[in-house]
TILO-402235 format. One record per atom (N, C-alpha, C): x, y, z; residue in one letter. Coordinates in steps of 0.001 Angstrom, whole numbers, padded with zeros to 6 digits, always signed. Last residue first. Example, Ala and Ser with C-alpha at 12.3 -4.5 7.8 and 13.67 -1.06 7.14 Angstrom:
// TILO-402235
+012850-002250+007080S +013670-001060+007140S +012900+000030+007870S +013190-005690+007800A +012300-004500+007800A +013200-003300+007800A 
//
This chain:
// TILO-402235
+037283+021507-057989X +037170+022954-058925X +038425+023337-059020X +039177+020507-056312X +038945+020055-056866X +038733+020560-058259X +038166+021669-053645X +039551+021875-054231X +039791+021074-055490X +035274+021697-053160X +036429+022798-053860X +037515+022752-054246X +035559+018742-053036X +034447+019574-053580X +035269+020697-054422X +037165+018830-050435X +037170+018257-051000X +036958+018566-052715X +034941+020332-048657X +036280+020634-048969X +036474+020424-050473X +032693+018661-048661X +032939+019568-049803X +033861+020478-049564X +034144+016357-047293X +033550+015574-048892X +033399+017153-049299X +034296+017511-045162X +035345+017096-045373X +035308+016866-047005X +031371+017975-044069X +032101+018988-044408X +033701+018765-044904X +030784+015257-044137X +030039+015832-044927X +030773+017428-045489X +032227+014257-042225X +032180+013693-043354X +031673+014564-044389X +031301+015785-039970X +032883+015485-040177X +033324+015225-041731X +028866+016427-040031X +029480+017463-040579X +031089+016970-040574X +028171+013406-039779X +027741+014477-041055X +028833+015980-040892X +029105+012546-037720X +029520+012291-038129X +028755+012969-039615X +027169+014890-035864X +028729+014788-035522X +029462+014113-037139X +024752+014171-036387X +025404+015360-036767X +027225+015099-036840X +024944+011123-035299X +024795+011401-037025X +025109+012844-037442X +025317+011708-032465X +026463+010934-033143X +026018+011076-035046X +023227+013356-031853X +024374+013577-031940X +025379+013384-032690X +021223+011446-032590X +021281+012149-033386X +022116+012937-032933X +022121+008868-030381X +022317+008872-032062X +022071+010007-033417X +021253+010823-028374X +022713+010312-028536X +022577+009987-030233X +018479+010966-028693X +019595+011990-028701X +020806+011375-028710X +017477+008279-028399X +017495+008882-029564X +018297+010181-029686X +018598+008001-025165X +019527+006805-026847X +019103+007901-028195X +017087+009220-024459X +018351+009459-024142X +019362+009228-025743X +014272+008290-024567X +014670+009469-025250X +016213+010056-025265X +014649+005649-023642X +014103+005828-025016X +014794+007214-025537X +015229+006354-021097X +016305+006006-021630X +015885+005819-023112X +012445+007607-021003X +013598+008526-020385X +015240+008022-021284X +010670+005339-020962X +010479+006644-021603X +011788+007447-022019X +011831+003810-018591X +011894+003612-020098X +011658+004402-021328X +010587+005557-016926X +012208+005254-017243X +012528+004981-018444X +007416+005694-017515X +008405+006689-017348X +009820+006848-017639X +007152+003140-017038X +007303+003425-018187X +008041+004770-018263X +008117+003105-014339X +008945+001961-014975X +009008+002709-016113X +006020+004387-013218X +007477+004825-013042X +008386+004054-013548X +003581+002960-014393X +003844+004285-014616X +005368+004536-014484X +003947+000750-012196X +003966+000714-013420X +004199+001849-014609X +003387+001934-010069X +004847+001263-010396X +005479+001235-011460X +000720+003194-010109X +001908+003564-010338X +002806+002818-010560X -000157-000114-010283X -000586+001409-011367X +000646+002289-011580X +000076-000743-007778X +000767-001182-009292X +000715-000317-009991X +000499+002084-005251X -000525+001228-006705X +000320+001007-007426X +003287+001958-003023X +002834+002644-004286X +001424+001745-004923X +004372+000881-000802X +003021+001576-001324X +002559+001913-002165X +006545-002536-001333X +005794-000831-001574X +005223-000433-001846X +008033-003521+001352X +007079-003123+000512X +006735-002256-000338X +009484-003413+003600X +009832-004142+002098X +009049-004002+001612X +009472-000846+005190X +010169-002114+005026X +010348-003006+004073X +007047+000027+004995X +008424+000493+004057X +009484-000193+004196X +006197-000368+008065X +005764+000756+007222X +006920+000918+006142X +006735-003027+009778X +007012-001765+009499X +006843-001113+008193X +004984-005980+011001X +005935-005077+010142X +005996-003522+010697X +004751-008879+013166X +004841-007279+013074X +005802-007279+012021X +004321-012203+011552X +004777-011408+011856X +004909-009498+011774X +001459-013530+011063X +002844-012975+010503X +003158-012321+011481X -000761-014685+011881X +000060-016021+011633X +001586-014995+011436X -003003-012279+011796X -002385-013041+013009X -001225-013884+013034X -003699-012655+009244X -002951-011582+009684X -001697-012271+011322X -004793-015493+008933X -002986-014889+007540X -002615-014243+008533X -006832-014850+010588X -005859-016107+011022X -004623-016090+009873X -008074-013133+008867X -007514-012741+010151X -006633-013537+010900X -008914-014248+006976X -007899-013340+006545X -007572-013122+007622X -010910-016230+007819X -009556-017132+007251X -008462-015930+007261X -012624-014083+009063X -012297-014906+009877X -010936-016016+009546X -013787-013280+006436X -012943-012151+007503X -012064-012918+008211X -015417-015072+005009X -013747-014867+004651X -012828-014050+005786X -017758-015061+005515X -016760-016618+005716X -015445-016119+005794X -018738-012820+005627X -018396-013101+007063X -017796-014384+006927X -016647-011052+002721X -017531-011063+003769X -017548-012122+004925X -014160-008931+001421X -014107-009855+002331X -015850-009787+002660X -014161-006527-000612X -014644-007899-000862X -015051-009018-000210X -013217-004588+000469X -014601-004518+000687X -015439-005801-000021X -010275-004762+000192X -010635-005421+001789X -012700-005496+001591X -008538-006642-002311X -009865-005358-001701X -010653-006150-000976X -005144-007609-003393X -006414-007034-002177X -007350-006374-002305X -006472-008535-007269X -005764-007703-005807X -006473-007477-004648X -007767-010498-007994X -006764-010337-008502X -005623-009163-007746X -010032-012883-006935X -009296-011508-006824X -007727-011173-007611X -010426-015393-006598X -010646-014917-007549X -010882-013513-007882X -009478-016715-003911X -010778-016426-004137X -011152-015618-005026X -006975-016879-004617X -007844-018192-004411X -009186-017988-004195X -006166-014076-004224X -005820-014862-005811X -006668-016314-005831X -006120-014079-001462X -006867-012892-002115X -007319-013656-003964X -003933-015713-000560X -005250-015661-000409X -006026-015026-001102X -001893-014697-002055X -002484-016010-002328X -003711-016367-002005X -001112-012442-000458X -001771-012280-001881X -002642-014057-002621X -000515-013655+001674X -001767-013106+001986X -002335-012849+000220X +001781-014956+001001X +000139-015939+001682X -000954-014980+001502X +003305-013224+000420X +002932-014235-000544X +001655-014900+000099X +002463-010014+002460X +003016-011077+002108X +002706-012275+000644X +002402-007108+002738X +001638-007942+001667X +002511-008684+001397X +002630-006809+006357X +003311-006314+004801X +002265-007398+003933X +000823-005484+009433X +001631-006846+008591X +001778-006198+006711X +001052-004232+012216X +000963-003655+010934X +001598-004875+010000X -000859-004191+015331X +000247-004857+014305X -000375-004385+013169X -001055-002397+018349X -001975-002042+016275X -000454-003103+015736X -000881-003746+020492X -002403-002755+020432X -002441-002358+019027X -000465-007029+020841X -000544-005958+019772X -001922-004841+019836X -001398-008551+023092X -000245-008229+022805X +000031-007294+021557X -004010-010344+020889X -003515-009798+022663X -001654-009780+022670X -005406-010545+018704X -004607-009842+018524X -004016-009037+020098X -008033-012219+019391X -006943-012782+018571X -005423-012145+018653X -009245-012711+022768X -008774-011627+022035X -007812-012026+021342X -011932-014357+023066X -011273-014592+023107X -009864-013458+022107X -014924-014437+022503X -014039-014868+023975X -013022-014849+024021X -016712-011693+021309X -015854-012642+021304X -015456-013152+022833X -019412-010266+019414X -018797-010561+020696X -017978-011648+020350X -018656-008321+016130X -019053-009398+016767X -018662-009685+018172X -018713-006758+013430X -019299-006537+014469X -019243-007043+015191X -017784-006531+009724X -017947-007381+010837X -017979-006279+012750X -017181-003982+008185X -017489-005597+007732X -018181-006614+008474X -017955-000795+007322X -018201-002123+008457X -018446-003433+007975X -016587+000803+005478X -017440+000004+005532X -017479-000857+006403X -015455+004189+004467X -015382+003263+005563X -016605+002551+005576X -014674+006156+002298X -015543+004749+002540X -015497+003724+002893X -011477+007166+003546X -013291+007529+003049X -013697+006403+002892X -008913+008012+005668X -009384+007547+004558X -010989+008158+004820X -008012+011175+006540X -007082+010024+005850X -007843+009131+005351X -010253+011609+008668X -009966+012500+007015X -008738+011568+006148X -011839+010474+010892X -010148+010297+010566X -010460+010738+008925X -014224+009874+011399X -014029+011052+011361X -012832+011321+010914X -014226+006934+012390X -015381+007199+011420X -015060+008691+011002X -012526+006884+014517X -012161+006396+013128X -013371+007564+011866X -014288+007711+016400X -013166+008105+016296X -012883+008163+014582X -016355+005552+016347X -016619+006845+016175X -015504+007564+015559X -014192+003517+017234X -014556+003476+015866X -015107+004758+014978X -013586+004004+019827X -012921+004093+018773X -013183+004344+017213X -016244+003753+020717X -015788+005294+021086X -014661+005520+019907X -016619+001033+020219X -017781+001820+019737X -016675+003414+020294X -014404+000221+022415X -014317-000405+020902X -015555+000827+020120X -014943+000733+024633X -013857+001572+024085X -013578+001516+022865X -017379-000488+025447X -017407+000909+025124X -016581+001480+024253X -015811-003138+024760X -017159-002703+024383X -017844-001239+024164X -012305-003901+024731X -013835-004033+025712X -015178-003226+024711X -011371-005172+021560X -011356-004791+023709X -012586-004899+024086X -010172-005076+018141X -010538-005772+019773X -010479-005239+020907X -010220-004418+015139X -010245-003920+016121X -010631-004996+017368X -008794-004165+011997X -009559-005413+013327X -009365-004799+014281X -009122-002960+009088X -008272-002836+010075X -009266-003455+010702X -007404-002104+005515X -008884-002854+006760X -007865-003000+007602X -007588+000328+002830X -006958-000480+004307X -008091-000865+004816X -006125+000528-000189X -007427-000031+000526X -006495-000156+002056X -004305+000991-002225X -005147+002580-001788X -006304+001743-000806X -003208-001585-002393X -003884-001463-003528X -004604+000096-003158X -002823-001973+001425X -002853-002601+000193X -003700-001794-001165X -002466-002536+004932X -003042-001809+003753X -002362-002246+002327X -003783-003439+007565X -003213-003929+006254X -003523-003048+005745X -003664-003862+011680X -003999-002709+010442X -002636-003778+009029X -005265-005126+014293X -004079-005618+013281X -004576-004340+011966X -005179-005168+017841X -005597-005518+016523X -004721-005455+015688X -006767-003930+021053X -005649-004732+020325X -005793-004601+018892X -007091-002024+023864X -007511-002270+022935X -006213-002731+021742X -006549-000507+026077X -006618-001880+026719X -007197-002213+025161X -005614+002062+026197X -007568+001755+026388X -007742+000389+026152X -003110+002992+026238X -003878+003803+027129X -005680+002850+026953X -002512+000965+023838X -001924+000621+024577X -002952+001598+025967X -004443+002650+021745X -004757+001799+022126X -004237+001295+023485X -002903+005322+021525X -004212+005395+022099X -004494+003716+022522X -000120+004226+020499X -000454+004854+021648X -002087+004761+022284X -000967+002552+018455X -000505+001579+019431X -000596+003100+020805X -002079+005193+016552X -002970+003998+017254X -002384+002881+018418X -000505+006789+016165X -001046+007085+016943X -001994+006231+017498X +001701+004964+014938X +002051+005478+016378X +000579+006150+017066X +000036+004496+012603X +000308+003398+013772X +000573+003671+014899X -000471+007116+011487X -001409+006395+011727X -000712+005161+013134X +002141+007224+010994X +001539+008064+012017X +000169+007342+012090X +002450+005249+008912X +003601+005553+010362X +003047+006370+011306X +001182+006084+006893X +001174+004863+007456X +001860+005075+008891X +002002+008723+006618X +001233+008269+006852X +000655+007340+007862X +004496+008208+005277X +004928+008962+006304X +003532+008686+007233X +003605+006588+003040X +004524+005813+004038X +004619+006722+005398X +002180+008513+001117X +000927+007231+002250X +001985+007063+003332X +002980+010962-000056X +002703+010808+001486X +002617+009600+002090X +003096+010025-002966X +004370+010397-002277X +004193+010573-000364X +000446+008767-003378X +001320+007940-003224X +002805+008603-002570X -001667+010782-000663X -000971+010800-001928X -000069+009500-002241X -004541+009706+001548X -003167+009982+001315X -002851+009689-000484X -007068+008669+001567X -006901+009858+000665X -005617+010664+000481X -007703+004888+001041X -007184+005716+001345X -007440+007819+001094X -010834+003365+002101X -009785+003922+001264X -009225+004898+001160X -011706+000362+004705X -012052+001783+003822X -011010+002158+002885X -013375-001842+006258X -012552-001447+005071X -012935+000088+005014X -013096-002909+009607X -013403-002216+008634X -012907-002111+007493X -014194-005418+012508X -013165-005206+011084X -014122-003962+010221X -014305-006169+015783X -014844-005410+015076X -014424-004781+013770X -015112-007542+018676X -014236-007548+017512X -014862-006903+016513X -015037-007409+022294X -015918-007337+020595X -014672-006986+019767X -016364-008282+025156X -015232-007709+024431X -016106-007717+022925X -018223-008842+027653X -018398-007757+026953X -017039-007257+026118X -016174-011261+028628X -017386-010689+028780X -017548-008838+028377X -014548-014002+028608X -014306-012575+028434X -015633-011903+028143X 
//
């Protein structure tokens, strides 16, 4: 295969956590379209507000794309990981596979003493093991089982709940102590008076 190239980026997101999924989805349609029209393949991950993405084809269309990319306002510090001629196109038959944060792939990330994906960690030993995870899964879909959100957030919307049923319970019991104060309380100075 003569004059193809492969070509991986990281960058980060500037979608909202309530936007990324609608996002994610347009991003893909518009990439399996343009690609499928320019004979160009690959694989998009995103993870943790990070996406890397592999690009493959021919040579012009690969450098015209990337330009492309390099201008896409959805993410920012786009970093070129890798550059390279190839013989052989990993991702033929997928003009953009979109794979989920599987157990292998976090495993990977956790064996090289990461504690979450970040794609600007990968260098040239590692691109090449993460691309044989990507390749090995199966096409996803955007929200399918995943979810975009940053732990961060998740985490946030948990405490939040818990926040919520914290503050529920303490109103209920100071319901239930008015309630049972003025039953008791206004019964004891009845009581009180009639007594006098």
């Amino acid at each position: 295969m003569n004059n193809y190239i492969r070509l991986t980026y990281a960058s980060t997101t500037t979608s909202k956590p309530a936007t990324i999924r609608q996002d994610l989805v347009a991003i893909l349609n518009e990439a399996q379209m343009h690609n499928s029209n320019h004979d160009i393949y690959g694989v998009l991950f995103y993870g943790n507000n990070y996406f890397f993405q592999c690009i493959e084809g021919k040579k012009l269309e690969i450098d015209s794309l990337y330009e492309k990319l390099l201008k896409d306002t959805r993410h920012k510090e786009i970093v070129l990981l890798s550059y390279e001629p190839i013989n052989k196109l990993r991702f033929m038959g997928w003009n953009m596979k979109y794979v989920l944060q599987e157990p292998a792939i976090l495993e990977f990330f956790e064996s090289n003493h990461w504690e979450k994906f970040n794609p600007y960690a990968l260098d040239e030993d590692l691109i090449d093991p993460f691309l044989n995870i990507l390749s090995s899964h199966n096409e996803s879909t955007p929200g399918e089982r995943e979810e975009v959100m940053a732990p961060e957030a998740v985490r946030g919307n948990v405490l939040n709940y818990r926040y919520a049923v914290f503050v529920i319970i303490i109103a209920l019991l100071m319901l239930v102590g008015i309630y049972l104060f003025s039953s008791f309380g206004g019964a004891a100075s009845i009581q009180g008076m009639t007594v006098q």
